[in-house]
C-alpha positions as CSV (number, residue, x, y, z in Angstrom):
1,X,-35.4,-31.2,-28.9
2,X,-37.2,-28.0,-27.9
3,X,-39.2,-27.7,-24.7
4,X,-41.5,-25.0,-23.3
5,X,-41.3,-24.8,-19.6
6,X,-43.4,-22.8,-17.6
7,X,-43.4,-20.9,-14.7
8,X,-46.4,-21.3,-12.2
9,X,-46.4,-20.7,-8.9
10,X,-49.6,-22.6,-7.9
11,X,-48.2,-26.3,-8.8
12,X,-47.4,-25.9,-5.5
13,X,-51.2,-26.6,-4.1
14,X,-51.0,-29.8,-6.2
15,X,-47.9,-31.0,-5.1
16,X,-44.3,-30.9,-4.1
17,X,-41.5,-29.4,-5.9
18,X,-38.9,-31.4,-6.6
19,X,-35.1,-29.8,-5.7
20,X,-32.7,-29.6,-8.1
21,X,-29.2,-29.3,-6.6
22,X,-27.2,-28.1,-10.1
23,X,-27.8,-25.3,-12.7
24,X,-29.5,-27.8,-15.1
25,X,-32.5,-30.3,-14.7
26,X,-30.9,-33.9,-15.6
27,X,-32.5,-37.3,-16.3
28,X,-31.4,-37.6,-13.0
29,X,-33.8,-35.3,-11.7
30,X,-36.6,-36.3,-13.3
31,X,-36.7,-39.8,-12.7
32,X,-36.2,-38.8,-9.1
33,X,-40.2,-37.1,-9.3
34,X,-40.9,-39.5,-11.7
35,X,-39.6,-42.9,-11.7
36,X,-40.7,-44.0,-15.5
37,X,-37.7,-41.9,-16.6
38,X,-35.1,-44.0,-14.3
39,X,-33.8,-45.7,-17.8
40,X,-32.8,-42.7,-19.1
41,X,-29.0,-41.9,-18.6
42,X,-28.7,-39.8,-15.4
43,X,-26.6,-37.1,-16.8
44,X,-28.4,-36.3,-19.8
45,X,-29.7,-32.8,-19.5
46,X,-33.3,-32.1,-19.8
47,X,-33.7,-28.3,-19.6
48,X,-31.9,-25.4,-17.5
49,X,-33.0,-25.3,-13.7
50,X,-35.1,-22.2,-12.6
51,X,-33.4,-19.2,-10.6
52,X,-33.6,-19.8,-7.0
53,X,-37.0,-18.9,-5.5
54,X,-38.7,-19.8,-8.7
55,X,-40.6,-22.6,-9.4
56,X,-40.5,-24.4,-13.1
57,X,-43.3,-26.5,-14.3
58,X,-43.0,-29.3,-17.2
59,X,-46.1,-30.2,-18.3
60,X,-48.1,-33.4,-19.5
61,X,-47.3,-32.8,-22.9
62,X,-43.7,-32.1,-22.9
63,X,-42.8,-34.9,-20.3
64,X,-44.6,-37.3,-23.2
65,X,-42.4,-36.0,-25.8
66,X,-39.2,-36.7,-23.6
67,X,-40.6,-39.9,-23.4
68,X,-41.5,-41.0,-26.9
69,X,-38.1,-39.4,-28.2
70,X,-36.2,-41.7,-25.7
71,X,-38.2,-44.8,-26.6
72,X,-40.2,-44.8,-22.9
73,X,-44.0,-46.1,-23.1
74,X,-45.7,-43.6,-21.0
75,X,-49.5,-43.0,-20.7
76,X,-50.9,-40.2,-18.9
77,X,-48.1,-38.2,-17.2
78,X,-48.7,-35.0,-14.7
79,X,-47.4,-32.5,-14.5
80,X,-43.8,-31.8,-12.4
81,X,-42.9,-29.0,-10.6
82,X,-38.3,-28.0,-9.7
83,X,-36.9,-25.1,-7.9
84,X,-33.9,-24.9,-6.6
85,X,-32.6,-25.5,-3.2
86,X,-32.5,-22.1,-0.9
87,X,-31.8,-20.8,2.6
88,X,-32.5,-17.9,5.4
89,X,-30.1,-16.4,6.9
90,X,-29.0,-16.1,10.5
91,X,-27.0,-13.4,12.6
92,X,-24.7,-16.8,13.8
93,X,-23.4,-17.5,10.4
94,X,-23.5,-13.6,9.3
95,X,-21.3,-12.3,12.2
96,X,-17.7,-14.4,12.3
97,X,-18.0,-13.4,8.4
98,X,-18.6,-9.7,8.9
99,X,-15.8,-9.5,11.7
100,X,-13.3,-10.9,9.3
101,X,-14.3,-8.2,6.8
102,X,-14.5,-5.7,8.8
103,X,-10.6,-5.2,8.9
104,X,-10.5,-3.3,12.0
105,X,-8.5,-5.6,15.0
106,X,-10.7,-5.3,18.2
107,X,-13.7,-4.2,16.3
108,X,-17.0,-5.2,17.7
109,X,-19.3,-5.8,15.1
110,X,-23.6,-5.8,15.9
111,X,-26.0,-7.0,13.5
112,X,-29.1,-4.5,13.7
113,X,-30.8,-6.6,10.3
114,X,-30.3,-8.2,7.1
115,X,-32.0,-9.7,4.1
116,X,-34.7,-12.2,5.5
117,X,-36.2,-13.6,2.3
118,X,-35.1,-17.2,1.1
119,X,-31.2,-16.9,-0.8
120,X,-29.9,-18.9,-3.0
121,X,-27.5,-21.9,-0.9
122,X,-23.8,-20.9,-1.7
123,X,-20.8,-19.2,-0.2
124,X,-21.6,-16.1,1.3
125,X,-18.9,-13.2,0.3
126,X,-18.8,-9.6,2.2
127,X,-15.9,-7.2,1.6
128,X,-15.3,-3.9,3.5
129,X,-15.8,-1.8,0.2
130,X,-19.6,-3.4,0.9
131,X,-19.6,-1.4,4.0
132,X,-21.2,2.6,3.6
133,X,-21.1,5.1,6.1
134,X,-24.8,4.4,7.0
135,X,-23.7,0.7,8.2
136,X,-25.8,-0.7,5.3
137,X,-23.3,-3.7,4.4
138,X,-24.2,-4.8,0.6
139,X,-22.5,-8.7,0.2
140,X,-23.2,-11.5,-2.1
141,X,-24.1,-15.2,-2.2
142,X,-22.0,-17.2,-5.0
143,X,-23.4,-19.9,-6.2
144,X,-23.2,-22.3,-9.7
145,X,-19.6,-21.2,-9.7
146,X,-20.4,-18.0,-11.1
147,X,-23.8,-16.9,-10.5
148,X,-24.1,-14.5,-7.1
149,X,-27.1,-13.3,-5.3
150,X,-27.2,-9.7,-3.7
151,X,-27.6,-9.4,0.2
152,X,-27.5,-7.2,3.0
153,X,-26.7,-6.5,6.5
154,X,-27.6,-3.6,9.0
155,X,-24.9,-3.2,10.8
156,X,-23.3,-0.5,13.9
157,X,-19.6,-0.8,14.2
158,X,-17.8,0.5,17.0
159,X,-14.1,0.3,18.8
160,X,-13.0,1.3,22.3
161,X,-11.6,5.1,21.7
162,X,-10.3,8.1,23.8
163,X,-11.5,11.5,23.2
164,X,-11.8,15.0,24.3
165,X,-14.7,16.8,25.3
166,X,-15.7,20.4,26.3
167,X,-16.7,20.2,29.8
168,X,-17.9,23.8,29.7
169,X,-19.6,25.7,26.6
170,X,-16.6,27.1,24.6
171,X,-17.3,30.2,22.2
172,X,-16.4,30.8,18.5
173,X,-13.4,32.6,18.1
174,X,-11.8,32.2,21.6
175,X,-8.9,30.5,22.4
176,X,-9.5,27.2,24.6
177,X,-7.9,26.7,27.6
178,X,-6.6,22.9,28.7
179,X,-9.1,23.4,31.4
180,X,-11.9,24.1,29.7
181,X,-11.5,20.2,28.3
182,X,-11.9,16.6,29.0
183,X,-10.9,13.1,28.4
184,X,-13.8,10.6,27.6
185,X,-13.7,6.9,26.8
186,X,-15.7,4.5,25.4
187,X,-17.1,2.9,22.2
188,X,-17.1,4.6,19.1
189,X,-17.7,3.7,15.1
190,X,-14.1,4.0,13.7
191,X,-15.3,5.2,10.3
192,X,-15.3,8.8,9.6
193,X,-13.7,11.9,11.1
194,X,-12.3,10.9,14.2
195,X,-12.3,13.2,17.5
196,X,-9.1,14.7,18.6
197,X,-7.6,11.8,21.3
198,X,-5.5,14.2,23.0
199,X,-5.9,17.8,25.2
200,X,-2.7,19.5,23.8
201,X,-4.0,19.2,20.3
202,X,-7.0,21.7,21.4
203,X,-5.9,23.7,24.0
204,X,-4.7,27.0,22.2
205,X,-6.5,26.5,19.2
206,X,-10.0,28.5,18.8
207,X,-13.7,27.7,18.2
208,X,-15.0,27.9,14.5
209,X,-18.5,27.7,16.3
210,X,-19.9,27.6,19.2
211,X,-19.5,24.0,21.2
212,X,-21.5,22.4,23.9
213,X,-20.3,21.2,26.9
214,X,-20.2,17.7,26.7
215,X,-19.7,17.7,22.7
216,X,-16.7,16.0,20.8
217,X,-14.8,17.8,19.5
218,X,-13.2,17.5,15.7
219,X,-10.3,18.7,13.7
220,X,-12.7,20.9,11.8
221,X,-14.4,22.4,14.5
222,X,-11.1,24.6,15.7
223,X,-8.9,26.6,13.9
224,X,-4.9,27.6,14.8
225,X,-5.5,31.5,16.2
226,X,-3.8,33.9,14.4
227,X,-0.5,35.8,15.2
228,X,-1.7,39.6,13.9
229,X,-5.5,39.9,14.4
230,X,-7.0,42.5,12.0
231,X,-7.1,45.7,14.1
232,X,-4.6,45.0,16.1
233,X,-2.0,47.4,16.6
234,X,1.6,45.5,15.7
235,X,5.6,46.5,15.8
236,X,7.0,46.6,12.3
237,X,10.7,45.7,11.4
238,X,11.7,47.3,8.2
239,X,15.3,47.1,6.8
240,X,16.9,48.3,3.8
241,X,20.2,47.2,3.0
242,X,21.8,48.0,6.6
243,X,19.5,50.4,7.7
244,X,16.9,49.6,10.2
245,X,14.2,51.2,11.3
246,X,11.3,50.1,13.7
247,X,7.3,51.5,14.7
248,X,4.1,50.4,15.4
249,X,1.4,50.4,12.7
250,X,-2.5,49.1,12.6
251,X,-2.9,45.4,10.6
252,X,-5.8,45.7,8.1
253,X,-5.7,42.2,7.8
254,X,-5.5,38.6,10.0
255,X,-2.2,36.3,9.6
256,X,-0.1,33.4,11.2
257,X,3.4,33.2,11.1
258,X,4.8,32.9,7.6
259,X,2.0,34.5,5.7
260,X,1.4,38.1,4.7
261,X,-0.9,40.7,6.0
262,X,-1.6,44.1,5.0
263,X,-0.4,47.1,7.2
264,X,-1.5,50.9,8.0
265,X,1.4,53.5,9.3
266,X,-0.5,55.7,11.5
267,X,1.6,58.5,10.9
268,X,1.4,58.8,7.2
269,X,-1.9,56.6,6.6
270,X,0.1,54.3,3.6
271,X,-0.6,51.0,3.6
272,X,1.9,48.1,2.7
273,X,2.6,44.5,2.9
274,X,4.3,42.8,5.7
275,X,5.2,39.6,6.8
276,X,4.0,38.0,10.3
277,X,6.9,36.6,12.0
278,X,5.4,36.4,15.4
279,X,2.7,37.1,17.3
280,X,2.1,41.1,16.9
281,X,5.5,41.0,15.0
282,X,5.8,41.6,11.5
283,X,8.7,43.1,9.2
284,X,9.2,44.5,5.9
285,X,12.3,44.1,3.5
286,X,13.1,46.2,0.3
């Protein structure tokens, strides 16, 4: 048995929609709009249900076919109207579901928006991979067992956090003094770079740019200063086998401790390699 069922928004104006609770429209159903069907076995199924928030229209003719093939005297039928069952949402049953997700303990979670249009009824499922950087949280309603719904929550997160702040302006390249920073606390989004929480992580270390007073300051904003500075006059240590000699030369290049740097003798003007092995030291081994 084949029927054509239409979509049609303006059965509405004529009259009520019935809802269908399932993913199918059963005898059930229709005998519930229209009672000449009540002999028909309630589970039989008559034709799939519409999507949520659509409307699906059986009309005259196709309800008089059900009838005659089931042996039901009918005379002039009208049409019928199903949709299925749907829901707004609200920020009381959004928020115990985003704190759950959120998978951060004392996390305070504050709904800014989300989807207002009608959703299907279901089980509403967020996880924190639904959660960008933006605090756009994408989630789902599940519904029919395996049919889901997309939805969406606007969202700031936040925890209570220490951090240190320049309380003066500090400049690129100089090294920054413990003084020269403070300790603030307060509420802060947990995702992303985090500040430095502590003032013996920063003092010593130097400015990749310049940096307001006031400003957080991040792991990438500073950099360890070196231990030879290009230009800067250094002692050299050079040994061969158990000879051991010792003078001061020009680096031509910037190191830490560890690394290599190139070197000018200002006596003979030949450069070479040397090692950095503290600050203005380096030493040379053949």
């Amino acid at each position: 048995m084949r029927f054509v069922l239409t979509v049609a928004m303006s059965c509405a104006a004529a009259h009520a929609c019935a809802v269908v609770e399932g993913a199918k429209i059963t005898a059930r159903d229709l005998a519930a709009a229209a009672p000449i069907f009540a002999s028909l076995d309630p589970a039989m199924v008559i034709a799939p249900a519409p999507i949520p928030g659509v409307r699906r229209v059986m009309n005259s003719e196709e309800l008089a076919r059900i009838a005659r093939a089931n042996g039901i005297a009918a005379g002039s039928l009208a049409e019928l109207c199903f949709e299925r069952p749907t829901t707004t949402l609200t920020a009381d049953e959004l928020l115990p579901l985003l704190q759950g997700a959120v998978g951060i303990e004392g996390a305070r979670v504050e709904i800014l928006d989300f989807t207002r249009t009608a959703v299907p009824r279901g089980t509403l499922e967020f996880s924190r991979a639904g959660l960008d950087g933006n605090g756009l949280w994408r989630g789902r309603v599940k519904y029919d067992d395996n049919r889901t719904a997309s939805i969406w929550v606007k969202v700031r997160v936040t925890t209570e956090q220490n951090w240190i702040e320049a309380i003066q302006p500090l400049a690129p390249g100089k090294p920054i003094g413990a003084e020269q920073l403070g300790i603030r606390s307060g509420s802060r989004s947990p995702y992303g770079p985090a500040p430095i929480g502590a003032v013996e992580i920063a003092a010593g270390r130097t400015p990749n740019r310049s940096i307001r007073a006031g400003e957080a300051i991040f792991p990438s904003m500073l950099s360890i200063p070196h231990d030879v500075e290009r230009g800067q006059t250094v002692h050299v240590e050079a040994a061969s086998g158990d000879a051991k000699i010792s003078f001061d030369a020009v680096a031509q290049s910037s190191g830490r401790a560890g690394e290599s740097v190139l070197v000018r003798n200002p006596e003979n003007g030949r450069y070479f390699q040397a090692r950095v092995e503290a600050k203005g030291k380096v030493s040379v081994a053949k």
